[in-house]
N, C-alpha and C positions, 0 to 999 in steps of 0.2 A: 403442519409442516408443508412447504412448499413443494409441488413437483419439478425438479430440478430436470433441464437436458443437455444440462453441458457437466464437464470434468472440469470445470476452470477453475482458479483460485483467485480471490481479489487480494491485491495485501495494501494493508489502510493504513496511510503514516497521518499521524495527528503531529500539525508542526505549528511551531511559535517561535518566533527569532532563529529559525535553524535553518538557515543559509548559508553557516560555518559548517555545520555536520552532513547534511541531508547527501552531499555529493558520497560520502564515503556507505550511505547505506542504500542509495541509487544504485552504485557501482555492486553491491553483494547481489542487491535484485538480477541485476544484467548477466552476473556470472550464470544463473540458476540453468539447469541441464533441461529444465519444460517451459522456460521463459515466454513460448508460443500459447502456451495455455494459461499464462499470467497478465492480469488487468492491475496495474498500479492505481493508487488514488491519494493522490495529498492531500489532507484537507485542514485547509490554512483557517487556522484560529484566529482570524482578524489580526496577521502580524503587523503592526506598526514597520518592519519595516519595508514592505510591498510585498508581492507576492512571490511566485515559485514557477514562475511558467520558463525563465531562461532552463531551469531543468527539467520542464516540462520538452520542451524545443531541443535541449540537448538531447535527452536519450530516448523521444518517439520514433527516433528510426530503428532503434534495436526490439522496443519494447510498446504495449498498450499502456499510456501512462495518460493522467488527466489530472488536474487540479480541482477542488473543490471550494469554495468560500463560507465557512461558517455563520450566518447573519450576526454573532456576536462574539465575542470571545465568553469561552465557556471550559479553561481547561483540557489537558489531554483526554480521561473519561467522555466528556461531552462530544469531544473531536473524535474518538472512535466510534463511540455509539453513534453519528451523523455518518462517518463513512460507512457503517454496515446498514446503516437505513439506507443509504443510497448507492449500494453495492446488489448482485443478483445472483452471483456464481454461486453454486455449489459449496464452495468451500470457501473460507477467509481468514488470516491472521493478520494482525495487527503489529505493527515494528518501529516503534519510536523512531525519532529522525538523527537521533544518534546512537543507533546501534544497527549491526547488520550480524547477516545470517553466519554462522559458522562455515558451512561449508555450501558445495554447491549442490549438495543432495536435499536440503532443507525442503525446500517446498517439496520436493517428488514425493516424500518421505510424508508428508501433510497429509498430500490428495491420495496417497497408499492408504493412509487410515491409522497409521502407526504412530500418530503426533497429538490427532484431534478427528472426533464423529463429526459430519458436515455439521450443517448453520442448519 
């Protein structure tokens, strides 16, 4: 196991053609109540239809957000497992590009320990 020195959490969207959804589960990340100790990471499944940086661009002023490029298309499983190889925080979930968090407590409630034991 890794020695961890941060509290951070990464949260790893695996996307493919979700350029219709991804804004509404951006938008749940942004609400989060520790959104300062949260690192976004898209990691685009070789979409066909280009990439994801316009919402990389839209919500880097609120949030740690990055894109990532998959060398092939490999499904969502593949597209997680590459964002958590290429992820460091302490802690991490994972949240498809069409769904978003319930509330705004979600992640707190992660890096509490009450959700999931770190990575």
């Amino acid at each position: 196991m890794k020695n961890y020195k941060n509290n951070r959490i990464d949260v790893i969207i695996p996307a493919y053609k979700a350029q219709g959804t991804i804004l509404r589960t951006l938008s749940s990340i942004a609400c989060q109540t520790i959104l300062a100790d949260v690192d976004v990471t898209i990691v685009n499944d070789c979409c066909p239809n280009g990439d994801y940086a316009e919402y990389v661009t839209m919500f880097a002023p609120y949030m740690n957000i990055r894109e990532i490029k998959m060398p092939h298309n490999g499904g969502p499983g593949m597209a997680r497992q590459y964002g958590i190889d290429n992820t460091s925080n302490q802690y991490f979930t994972c949240i498809d590009a069409d769904d978003t968090f319930a509330g705004t407590l979600a992640l707190e409630m992660l890096r509490a320990g009450i959700l999931l034991e770190p990575k």
